[in-house]
C-alpha positions in Angstrom: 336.5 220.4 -15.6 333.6 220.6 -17.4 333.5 221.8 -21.4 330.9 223.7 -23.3 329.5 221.8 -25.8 326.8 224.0 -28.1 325.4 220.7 -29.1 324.5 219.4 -25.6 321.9 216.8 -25.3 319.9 216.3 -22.2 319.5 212.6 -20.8 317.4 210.8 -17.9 319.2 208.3 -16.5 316.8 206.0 -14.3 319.2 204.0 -11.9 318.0 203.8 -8.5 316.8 201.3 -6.1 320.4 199.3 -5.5 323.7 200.1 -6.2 324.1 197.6 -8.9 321.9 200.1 -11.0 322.8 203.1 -9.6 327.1 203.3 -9.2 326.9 202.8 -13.5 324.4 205.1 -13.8 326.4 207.6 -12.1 329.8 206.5 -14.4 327.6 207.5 -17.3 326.3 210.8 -15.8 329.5 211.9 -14.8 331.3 211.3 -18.6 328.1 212.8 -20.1 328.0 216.1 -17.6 331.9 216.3 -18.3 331.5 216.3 -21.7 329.2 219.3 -21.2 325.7 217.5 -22.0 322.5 218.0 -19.3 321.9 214.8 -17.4 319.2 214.3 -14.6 319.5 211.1 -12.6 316.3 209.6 -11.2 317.0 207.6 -8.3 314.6 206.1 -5.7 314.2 206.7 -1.8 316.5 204.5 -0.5 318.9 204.9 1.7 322.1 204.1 -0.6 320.5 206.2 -3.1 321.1 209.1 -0.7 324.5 207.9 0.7 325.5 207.7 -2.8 323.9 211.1 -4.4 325.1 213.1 -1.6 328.8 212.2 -2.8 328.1 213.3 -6.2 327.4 216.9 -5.5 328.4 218.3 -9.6 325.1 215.7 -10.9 321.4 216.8 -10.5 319.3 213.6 -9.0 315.3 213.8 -8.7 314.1 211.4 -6.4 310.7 209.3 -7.3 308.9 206.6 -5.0 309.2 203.9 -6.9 307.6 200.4 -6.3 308.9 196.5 -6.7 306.3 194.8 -9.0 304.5 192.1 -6.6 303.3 188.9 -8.0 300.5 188.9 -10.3 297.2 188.4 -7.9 298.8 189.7 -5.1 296.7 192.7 -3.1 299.5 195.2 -3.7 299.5 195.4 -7.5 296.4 197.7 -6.8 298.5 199.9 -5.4 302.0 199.2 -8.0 299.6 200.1 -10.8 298.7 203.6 -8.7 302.2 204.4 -8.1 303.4 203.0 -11.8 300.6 205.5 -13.1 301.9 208.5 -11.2 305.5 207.8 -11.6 305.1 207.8 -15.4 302.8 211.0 -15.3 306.1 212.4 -13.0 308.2 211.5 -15.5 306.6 212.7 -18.6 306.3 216.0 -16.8 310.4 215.6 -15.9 311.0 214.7 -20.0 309.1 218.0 -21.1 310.3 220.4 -18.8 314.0 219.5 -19.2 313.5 218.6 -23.3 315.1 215.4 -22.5 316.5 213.9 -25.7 317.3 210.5 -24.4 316.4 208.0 -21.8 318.5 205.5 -20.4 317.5 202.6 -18.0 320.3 201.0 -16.0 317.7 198.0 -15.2 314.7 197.0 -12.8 311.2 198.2 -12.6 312.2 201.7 -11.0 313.2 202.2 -15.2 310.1 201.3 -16.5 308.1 204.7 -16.2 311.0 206.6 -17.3 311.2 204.6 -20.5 307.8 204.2 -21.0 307.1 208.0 -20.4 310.4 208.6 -22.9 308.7 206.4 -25.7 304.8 208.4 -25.1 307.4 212.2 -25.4 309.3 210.5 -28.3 312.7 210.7 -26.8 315.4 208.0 -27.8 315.1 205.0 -25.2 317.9 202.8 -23.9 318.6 200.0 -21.2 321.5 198.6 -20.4 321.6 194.7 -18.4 324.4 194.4 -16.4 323.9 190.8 -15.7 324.7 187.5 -17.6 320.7 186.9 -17.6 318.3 190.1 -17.7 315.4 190.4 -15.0 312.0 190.1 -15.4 311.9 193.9 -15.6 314.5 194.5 -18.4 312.3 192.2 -20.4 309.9 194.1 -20.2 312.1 197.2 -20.3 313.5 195.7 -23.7 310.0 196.3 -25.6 310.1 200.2 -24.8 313.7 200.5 -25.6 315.6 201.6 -29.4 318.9 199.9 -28.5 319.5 197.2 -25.4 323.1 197.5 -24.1 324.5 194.7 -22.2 326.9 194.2 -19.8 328.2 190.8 -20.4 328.4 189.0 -24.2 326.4 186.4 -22.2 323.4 188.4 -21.9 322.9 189.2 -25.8 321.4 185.8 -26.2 318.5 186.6 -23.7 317.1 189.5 -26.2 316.2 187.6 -29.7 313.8 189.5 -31.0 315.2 192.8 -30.1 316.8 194.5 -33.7 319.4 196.7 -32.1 321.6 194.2 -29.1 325.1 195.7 -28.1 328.1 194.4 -25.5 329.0 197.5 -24.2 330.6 196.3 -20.5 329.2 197.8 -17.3 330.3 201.3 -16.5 332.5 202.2 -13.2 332.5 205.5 -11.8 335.2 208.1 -12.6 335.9 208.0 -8.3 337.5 204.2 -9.1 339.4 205.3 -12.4 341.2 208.6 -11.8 344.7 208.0 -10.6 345.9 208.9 -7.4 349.1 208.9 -4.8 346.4 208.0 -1.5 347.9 205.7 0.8 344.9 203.2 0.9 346.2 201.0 3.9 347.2 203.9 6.0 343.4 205.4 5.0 341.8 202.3 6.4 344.4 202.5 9.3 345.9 199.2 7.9 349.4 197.6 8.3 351.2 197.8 5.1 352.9 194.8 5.7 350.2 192.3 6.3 347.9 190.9 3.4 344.4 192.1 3.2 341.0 190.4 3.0 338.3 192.7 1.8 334.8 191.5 2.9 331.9 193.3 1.5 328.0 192.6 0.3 327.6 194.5 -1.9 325.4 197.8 -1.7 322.4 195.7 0.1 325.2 194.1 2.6 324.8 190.4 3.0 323.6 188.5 5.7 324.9 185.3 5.2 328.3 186.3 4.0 328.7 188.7 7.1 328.0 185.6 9.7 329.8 182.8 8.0 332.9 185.3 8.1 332.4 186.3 11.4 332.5 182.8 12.4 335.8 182.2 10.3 337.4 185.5 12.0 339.5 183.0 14.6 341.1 181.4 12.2 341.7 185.1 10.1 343.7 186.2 13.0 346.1 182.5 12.9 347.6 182.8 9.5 348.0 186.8 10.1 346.1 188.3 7.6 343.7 191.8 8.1 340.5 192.2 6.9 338.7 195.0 5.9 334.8 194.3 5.7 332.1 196.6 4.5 328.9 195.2 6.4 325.9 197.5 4.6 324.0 199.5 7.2 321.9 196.8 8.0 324.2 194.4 9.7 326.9 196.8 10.8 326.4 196.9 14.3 326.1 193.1 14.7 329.2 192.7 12.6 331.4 195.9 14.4 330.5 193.4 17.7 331.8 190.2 16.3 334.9 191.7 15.7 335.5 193.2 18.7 335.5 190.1 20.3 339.2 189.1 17.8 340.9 192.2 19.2 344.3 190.2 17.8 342.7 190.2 14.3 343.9 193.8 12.4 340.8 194.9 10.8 338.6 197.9 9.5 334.7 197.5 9.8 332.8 200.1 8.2 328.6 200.1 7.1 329.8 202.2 3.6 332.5 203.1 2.0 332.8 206.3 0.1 336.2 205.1 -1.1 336.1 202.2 -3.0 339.0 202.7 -5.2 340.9 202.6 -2.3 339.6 199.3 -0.9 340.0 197.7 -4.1 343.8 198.9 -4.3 344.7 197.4 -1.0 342.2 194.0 -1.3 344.7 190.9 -2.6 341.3 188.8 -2.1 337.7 189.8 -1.8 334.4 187.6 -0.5 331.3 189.1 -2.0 328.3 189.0 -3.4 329.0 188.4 -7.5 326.2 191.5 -8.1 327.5 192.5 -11.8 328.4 196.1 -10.4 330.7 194.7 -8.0 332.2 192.1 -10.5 333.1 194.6 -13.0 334.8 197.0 -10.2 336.7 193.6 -9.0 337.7 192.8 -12.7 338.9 196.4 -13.3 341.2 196.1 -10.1 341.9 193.1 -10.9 341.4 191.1 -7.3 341.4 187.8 -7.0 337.6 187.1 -5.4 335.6 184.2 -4.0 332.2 185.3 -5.0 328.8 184.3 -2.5 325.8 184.7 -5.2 322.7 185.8 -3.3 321.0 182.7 -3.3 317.6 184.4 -3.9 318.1 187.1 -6.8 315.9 187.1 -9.7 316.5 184.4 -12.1 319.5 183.3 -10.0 321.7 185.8 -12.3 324.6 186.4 -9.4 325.3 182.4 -10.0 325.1 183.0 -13.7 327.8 185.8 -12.9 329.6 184.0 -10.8 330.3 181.3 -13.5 331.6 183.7 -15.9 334.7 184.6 -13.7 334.8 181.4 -12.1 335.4 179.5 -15.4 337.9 181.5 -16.3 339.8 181.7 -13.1 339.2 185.3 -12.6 337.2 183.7 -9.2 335.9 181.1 -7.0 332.1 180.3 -7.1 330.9 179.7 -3.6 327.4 178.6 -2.3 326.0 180.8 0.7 324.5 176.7 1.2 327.9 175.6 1.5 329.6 178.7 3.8 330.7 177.9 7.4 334.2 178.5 9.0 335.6 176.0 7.5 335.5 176.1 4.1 335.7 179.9 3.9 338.9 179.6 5.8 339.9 176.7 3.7 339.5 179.2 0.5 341.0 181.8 1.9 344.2 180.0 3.0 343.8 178.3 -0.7 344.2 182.0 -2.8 346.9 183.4 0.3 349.3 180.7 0.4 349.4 180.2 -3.0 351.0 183.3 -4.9 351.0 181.6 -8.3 347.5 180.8 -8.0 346.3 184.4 -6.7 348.6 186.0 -9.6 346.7 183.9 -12.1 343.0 184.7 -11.1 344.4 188.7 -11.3 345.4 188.3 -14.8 342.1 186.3 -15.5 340.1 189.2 -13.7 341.6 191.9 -15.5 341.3 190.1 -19.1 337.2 190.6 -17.8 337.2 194.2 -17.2 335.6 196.6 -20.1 337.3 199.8 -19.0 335.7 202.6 -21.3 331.9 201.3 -21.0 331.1 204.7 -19.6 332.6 206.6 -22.6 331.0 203.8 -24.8 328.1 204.5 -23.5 327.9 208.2 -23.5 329.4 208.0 -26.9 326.9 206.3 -28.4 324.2 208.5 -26.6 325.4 211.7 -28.4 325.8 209.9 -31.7 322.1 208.5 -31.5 320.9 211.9 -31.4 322.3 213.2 -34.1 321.3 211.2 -36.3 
């Protein structure tokens, strides 16, 4: 329920473009609109940015066509300079028509005019880098910003020069927190008696990861596990067809998932993508994972990611290089037939998880205002 709060502050919370930006965007939103404060949340044109806004019906979202920054001297910053001039013009006229108070950045170049239009309005700016190594963009982002919060204590060492560097954890929506009695196998029509496999790519899906599982699915079916994969939109048709041909196999394909939580509950071991919005949700439930870093992210900060749990046992770092039938089988046989071993890398996950970085965060929104 929400509460009245006479001493509401309004915030922008720029956080679209993937769901690594946008899902702890939302987490904030939501503690901040509970808490009775104003929050708009600018998210791009995507499609996830729909799928997801369209479950978050209590949160206002404007949506603003944002661009990737191409390289330097290619033909198309011509037209990334047009649309970076209009979106910050959009947003300055977003900022004084809603008397924003704050603007937060949840990372990428879709944060950039927002900040940079917050700093012109003089509205208090924030980013937050949910990564073990920032972007390009939250570099940049860093200059325009009061305070830089970061997800990981890794990522403090990337921002030197910055005066104000906090470790605040990355925020997970209030959907995955609040407790429920859901029966999450019998929701994914699931056997309760067999062990689970969660497959998913994160909010993008995942190529690579989709085909070297759907080449390992035969050997799924022999030691008698289930699987429940979430494919993206992209590949969901070719996936939905791979399967069908392992009738035998016990499984649940799906493009999206509005129900996470419930995934997570009835996953004893995930393969994904070791996106930092993914990692914290797999630390919070604490699954055992064997993370596939997308070989071609920005700065290569899913392996950096991927190290983090995989040093500490929380997961196992695997190469998309290295991925056939094989050796995913081979690791998934590893975690399920050892119970020692998948106990320890839950304990090691959940040792990971930062579970009031949306509070933190909101908290030290409210507190930056007044003074």
């Amino acid at each position: 329920m929400k509460q009245k709060n006479p001493k509401s502050v309004h915030v922008l919370i720029a956080c679209g473009g993937t769901g690594g930006h946008l899902f702890p965007g939302i987490a904030v939103g939501e503690v901040l609109a509970a808490r009775g404060h104003d929050v708009t949340l600018l998210i791009s044109e995507k499609k996830i940015d729909t799928l997801a806004a369209s479950g978050h019906k209590e949160l206002r979202f404007e949506k603003m066509p944002f661009l990737a920054m191409p390289r330097p001297w290619s033909p198309k910053m011509i037209s990334f300079l047009k649309g970076l001039w209009q979106g910050t013009k959009a947003c300055r006229k977003i900022i004084r028509d809603h008397n924003v108070d704050v603007v937060l950045g949840m990372g990428g170049f879709t944060s950039f005019a927002p900040l940079y239009a917050g700093r012109k309005e003089g509205c208090t700016t924030i980013i937050h880098e949910s990564n073990a190594i920032p972007g390009k963009a939250n570099r940049l982002n860093a200059r325009y910003s009061d305070i830089v919060l970061c997800g990981l204590d890794a990522c403090k060492q990337h921002f030197p020069k910055h005066d104000d560097v906090r470790v605040v954890g990355t925020p997970i929506r209030s959907s995955m927190r609040k407790p429920n009695n859901d029966d999450a196998r019998a929701f994914f029509k699931l056997d309760k008696d067999r062990r689970t496999l969660l497959v998913m790519g994160g909010s993008q899906g995942a190529r690579g990861v989709n085909r070297a599982v759907g080449q390992a699915l035969d050997q799924f079916e022999k030691m008698g596990i289930q699987v429940l994969h979430i494919a993206g939109t992209t590949d969901y048709e070719e996936v939905r067809d791979v399967y069908a041909k392992v009738p035998l196999l016990k499984q649940h394909v799906a493009a999206f998932c509005h129900r996470m939580d419930l995934a997570y509950r009835v996953a004893d071991l995930a393969i994904a993508r070791s996106g930092a919005s993914s990692m914290s949700e797999l630390a919070y439930f604490g699954v055992p994972s064997l993370l596939v870093p997308y070989p071609y992210a920005a700065e290569d900060h899913q392996t950096r990611n991927a190290e983090i749990f995989d040093k500490v046992g929380a997961a196992r770092l695997m190469r998309e290089s290295d991925l056939n039938a094989d050796t995913l089988a081979d690791a998934v046989r590893g975690v399920f037939n050892d119970p020692r071993k998948a106990g320890e890398m839950k304990k090691a996950a959940q040792k990971l998880s930062v579970k009031n970085s949306a509070e933190k965060i909101a908290e030290l929104i409210v507190k930056e205002v007044a003074r």
